[in-house]
C-alpha positions in Angstrom: -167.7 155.5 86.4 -166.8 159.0 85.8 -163.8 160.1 83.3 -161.9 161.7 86.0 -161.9 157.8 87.2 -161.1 156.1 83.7 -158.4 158.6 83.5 -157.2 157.5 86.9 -156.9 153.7 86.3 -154.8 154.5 83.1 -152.1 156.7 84.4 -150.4 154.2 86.0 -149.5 151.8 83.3 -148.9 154.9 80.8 -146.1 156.6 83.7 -144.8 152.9 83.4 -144.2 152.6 80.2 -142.8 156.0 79.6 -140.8 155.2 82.3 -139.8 151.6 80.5 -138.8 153.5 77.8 -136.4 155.9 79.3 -135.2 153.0 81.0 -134.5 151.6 77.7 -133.0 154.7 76.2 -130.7 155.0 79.2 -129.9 151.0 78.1 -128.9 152.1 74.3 -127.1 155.0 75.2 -125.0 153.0 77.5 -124.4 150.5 74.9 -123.6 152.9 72.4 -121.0 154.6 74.8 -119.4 151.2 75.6 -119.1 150.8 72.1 -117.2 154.3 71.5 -114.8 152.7 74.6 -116.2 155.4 76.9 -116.4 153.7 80.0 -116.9 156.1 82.5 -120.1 157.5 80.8 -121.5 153.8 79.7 -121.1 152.6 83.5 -122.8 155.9 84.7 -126.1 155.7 82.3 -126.2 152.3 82.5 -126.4 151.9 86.4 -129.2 154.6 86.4 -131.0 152.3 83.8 -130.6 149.2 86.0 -132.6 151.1 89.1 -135.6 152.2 87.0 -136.0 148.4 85.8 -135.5 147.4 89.7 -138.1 149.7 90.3 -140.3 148.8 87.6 -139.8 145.1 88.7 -138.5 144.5 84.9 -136.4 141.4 86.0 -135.2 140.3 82.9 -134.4 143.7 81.8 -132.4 144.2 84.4 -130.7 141.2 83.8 -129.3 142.4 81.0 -128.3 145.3 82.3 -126.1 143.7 84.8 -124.7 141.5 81.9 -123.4 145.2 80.2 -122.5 146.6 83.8 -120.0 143.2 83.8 -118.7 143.7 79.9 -117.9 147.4 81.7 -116.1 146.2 84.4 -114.4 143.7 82.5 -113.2 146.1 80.0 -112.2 148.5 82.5 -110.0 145.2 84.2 -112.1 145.1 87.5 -113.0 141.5 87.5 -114.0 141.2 91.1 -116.9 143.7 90.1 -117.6 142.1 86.5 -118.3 139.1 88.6 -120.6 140.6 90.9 -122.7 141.7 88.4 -122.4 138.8 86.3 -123.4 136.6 89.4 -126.8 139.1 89.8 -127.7 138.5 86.0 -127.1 134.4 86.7 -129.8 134.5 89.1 -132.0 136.0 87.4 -131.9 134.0 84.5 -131.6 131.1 86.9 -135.0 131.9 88.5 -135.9 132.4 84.5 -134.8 129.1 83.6 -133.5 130.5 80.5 -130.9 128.1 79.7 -129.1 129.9 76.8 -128.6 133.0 78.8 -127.2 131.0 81.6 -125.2 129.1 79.5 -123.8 131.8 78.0 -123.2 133.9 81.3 -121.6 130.7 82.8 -119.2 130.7 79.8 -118.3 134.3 80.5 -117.7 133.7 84.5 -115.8 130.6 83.3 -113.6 133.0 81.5 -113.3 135.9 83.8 -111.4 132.7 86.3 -109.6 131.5 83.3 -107.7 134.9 82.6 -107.1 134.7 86.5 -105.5 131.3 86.5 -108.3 130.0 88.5 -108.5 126.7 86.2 -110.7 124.6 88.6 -113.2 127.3 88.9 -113.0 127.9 85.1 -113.5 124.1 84.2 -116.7 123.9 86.7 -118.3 127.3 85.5 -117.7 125.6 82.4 -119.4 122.6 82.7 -122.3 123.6 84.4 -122.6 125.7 80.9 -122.0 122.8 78.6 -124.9 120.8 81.0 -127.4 123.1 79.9 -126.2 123.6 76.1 -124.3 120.1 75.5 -124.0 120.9 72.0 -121.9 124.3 72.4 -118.5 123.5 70.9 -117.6 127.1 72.3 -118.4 126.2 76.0 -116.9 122.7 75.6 -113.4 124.1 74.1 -113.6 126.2 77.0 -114.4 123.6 79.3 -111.4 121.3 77.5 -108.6 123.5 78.1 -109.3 124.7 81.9 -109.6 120.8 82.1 -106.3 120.8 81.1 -104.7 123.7 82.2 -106.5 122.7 86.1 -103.9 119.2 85.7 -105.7 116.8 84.1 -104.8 117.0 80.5 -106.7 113.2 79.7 -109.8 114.8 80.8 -109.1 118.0 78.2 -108.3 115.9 75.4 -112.0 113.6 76.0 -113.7 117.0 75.9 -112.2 118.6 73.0 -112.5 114.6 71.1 -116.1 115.6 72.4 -116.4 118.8 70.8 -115.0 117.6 67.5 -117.6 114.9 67.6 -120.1 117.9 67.4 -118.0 120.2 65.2 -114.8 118.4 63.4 -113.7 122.1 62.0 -113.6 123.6 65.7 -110.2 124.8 65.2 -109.0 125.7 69.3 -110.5 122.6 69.8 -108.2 121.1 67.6 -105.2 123.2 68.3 -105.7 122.2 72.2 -105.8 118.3 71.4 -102.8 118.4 69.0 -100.9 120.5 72.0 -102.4 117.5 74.7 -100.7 114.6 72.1 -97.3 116.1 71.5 -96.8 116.4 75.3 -98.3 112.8 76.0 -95.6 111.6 73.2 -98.7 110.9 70.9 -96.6 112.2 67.5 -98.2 111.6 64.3 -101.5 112.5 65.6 -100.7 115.4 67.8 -99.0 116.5 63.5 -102.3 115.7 62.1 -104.2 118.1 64.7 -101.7 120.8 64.5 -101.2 121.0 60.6 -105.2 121.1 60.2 -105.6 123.7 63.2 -102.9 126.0 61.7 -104.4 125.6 58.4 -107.1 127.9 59.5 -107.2 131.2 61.3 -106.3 130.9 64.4 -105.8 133.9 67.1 -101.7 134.9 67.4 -101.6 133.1 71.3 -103.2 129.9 69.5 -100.6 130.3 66.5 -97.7 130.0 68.9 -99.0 127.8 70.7 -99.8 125.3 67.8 -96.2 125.8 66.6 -94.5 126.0 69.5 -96.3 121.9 70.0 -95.9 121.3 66.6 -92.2 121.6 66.7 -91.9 119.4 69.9 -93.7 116.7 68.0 -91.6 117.4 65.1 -88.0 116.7 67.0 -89.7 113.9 68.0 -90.3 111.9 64.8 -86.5 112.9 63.9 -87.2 115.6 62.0 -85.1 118.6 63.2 -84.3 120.9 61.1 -88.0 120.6 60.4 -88.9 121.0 64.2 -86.2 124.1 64.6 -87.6 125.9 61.8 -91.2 125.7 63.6 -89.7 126.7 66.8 -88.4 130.0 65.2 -90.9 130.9 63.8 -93.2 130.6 67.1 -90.1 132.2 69.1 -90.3 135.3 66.5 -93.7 136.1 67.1 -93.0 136.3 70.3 -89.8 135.6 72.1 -91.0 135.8 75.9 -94.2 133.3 75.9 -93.5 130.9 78.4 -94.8 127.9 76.9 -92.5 128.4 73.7 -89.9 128.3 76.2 -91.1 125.2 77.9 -91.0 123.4 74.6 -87.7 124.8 73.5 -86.1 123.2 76.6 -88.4 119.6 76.1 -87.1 119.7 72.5 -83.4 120.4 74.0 -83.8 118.0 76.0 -84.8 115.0 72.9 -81.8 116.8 71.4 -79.3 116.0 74.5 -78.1 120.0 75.0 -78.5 119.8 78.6 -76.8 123.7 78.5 -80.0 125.0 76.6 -82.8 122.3 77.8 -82.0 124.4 81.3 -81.6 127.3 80.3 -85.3 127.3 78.3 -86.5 125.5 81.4 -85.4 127.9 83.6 -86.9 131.0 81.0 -90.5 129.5 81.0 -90.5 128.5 84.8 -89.7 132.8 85.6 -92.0 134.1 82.7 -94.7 136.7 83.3 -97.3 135.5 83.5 -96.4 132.1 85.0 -97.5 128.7 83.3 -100.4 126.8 85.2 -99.4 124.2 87.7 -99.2 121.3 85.4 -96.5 123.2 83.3 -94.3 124.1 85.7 -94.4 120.3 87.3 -93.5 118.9 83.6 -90.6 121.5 83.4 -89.4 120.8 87.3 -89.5 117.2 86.5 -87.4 117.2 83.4 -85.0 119.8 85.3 -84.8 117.0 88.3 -84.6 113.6 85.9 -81.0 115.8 84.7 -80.2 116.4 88.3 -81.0 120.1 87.9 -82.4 122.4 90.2 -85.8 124.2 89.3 -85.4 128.1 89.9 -86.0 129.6 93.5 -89.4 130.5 94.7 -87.8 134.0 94.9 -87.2 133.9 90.5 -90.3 132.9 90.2 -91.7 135.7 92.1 -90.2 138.5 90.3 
C-alpha cells in the first residue's frame, strides 16, 4: 500500500474528530454564554453545534445539546419550543435506554406542564420518571403535588408518605403532606409536618404556603390568636397569593365572619394566577354551603 493511500484511510477519522471538537467548543461556549444570561448568542452557537453532531451521527451528543437548546428556551419563556427540544433529547435517550437521563428529562417536561397548570400532564410525565428512578424523592415530590394539584389530593399525600419513606428530611415533601392534612381536617399531624418543614429552608412560595396551612390547622385546634399570627405573617410576605387568601376565608369561615370568609373567598377565586381546579371547587363549595355566590366567570377572567 503506498503512503499517499495510508494517508488516505486516515483523513477521514482525523477531519472527524477535529470536527468533534469544534462541535464541542461550539457546546462550551454556548454553555458559558447561557451562563452569563446571554441568550441570544447561547441559542445561536449552540444550534450550529447541534448540526455538526447530526452530521457527525454523534447521537448522544446531540442529545445533550437539545437538553441546553430547552434550558434556552425555557429561560427565554418559550415553552412550546423548550418542549420540542426536550421531546428530541427524550428520544434519544429513549433509543439509549439511559434511564437517568430520561428520568431526569421526564422531570423537566413534568415541570415545564406544571408551571402551565397542566397538572395531569405534569403528574404522568412524572411518573413515568419515578418508574425508571423509584428511588428519586425529587421526581416523586414532584409527582405528589401535580397528584394533588390534578384533584386528587389522597393520591399526593400516598406519594409524598412514599417519598418520606425513602427520604424522612425531604422538606417539600413534607410541606406538601402537612398542607394535604390541614385541608382534609387531619390537625395535629398536618402541625407536626408543617413545624418540621418550616424548620428548615424552604423556598419563599413553600414558606407561605406552609404557613398559610399551618394557620388553618392552627384555628382549627382553637388556637387563634396562634393561627392569626401565622396568617400575618404568610399574608406579609406576600399579600396577593391566592392560596393565603383561600385559607384566610376557610379560617373565617371556622371563625363564623361570614363578611370576611367571602370576601377572602372571593380574593383567591380572582387571583393571578388562578388556583388549580381543586382549589377553586373547595372555595365555591364553602361560598355555596353559606348560600353565597362564587364570582362570575367574567372576575375570574380579568
Amino acid at each position: 500500500m503506498t503512503t499517499s493511500e495510508n494517508l488516505s484511510r486516515g483523513a477521514e477519522p482525523a477531519h472527524a474528530a477535529t470536527a468533534l471538537s469544534a462541535a464541542s467548543g461550539l457546546q462550551a461556549a454556548a454553555e458559558a454564554a447561557f451562563r452569563e444570561g446571554n441568550l441570544a448568542v447561547a441559542g445561536r452557537t449552540i444550534a450550529q453545534a447541534a448540526d455538526q453532531y447530526q452530521e457527525l451521527g454523534r447521537s448522544r451528543r446531540l442529545a445533550d445539546a437539545r437538553v441546553l437548546q430547552g434550558d434556552i428556551a425555557r429561560a427565554a419563556g418559550d415553552l412550546a419550543v423548550a418542549e420540542r427540544h426536550f421531546r428530541a433529547a427524550l428520544r434519544t435517550f429513549f433509543l439509549l435506554e439511559d434511564r437517568y437521563a430520561s428520568a431526569r428529562l421526564l422531570s423537566t417536561l413534568a415541570d415545564l406542564h406544571f408551571v402551565a397548570g397542566d397538572y395531569a400532564e405534569a403528574a404522568d410525565l412524572s411518573r413515568q420518571a419515578v418508574e425508571r428512578m423509584p428511588g428519586d424523592t425529587s421526581a416523586l415530590t414532584r409527582l405528589g403535588y401535580a397528584e394533588w394539584y390534578a384533584g386528587s389530593p389522597a393520591d399526593g399525600e400516598a406519594v409524598f408518605d412514599q417519598a418520606l419513606r425513602w427520604d424522612p428530611n425531604t422538606v417539600l415533601a413534607l410541606a406538601g403532606r402537612g398542607q394535604i392534612r390541614a385541608d382534609l381536617g387531619r390537625l395535629e399531624q398536618a402541625l407536626e409536618d408543617l413545624d418540621q418543614a418550616l424548620a428548615s429552608q424552604l423556598s419563599r412560595d413553600a414558606e407561605i404556603d406552609a404557613r398559610s396551612a399551618r394557620a388553618l390547622a392552627l384555628v382549627g385546634l382553637g388556637r387563634v390568636t396562634e393561627a392569626e399570627d401565622e396568617l400575618a405573617t404568610a399574608l406579609r410576605m406576600d399579600p396577593e397569593r391566592a392560596r393565603t387568601r383561600l385559607r384566610a376565608g376557610r379560617m373565617a369561615a371556622v371563625l363564623g365572619d361570614k363578611e370576611r370568609m367571602r370576601a377572602e373567598l372571593e380574593r383567591g377565586l380572582t387571583a393571578d394566577p388562578l388556583l388549580p381546579a381543586v382549589e377553586q371547587k373547595a372555595a365555591r363549595r364553602i361560598l355555596h354551603h353559606f348560600g353565597l355566590n362564587d364570582p362570575s366567570p367574567d372576575q375570574l377572567s380579568c
